[in-house]
C-alpha positions in Angstrom: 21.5 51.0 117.3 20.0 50.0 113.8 18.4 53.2 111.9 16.7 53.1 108.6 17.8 55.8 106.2 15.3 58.6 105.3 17.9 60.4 102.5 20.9 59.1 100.8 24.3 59.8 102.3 27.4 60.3 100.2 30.4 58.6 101.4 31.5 55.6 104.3 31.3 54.9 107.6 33.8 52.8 109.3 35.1 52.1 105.9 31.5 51.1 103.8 29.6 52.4 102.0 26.5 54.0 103.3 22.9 52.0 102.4 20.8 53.7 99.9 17.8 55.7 100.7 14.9 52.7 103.1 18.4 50.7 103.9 19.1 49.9 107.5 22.3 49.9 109.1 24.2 49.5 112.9 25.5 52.7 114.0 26.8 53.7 117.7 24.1 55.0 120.1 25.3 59.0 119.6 25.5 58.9 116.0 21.8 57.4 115.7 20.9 59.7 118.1 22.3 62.8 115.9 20.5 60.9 113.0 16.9 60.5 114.4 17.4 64.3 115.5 18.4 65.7 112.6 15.7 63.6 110.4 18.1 61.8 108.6 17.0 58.3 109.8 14.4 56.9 111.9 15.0 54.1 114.5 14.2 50.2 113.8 11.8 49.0 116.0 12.7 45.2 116.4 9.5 42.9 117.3 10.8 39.7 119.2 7.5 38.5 120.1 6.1 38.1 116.6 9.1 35.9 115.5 8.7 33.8 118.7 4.8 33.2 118.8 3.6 33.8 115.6 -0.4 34.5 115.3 -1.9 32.9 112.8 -5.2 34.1 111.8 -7.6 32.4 109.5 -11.5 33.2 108.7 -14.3 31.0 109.7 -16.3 29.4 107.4 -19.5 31.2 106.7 -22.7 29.5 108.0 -24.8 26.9 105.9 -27.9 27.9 105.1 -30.7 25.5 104.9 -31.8 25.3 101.1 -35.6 25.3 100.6 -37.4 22.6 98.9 
């Protein structure tokens, strides 16, 4: 599960180094889990649907107005 860190954490896991404080990492589901709880991270919300249809919004021209003579 991919968590974004709310503190720094001293130390490793798995053997690296832990991301700094706004870093995201994969950890195992019970670890995140502990994480989230404990407000040490909060879960990464992946959006597949922007990256496959992006929106593209754009603003409309305003009106002409007729110029008087």
């Amino acid at each position: 599960m991919r968590i974004k860190l709310l503190i720094d954490i001293a130390g490793t896991i798995d053997g690296q180094n832990w991301p700094d404080r706004g870093g995201e990492i994969d950890v195992p589901q019970h670890i995140a889990e502990d994480m989230i709880a404990n407000r040490y991270a909060e879960a990464v919300v992946k959006s597949e649907t922007a990256a496959v249809n992006p929106v593209v919004e754009t603003a409309a021209r305003p009106a002409a107005k007729p110029r008087k003579v």
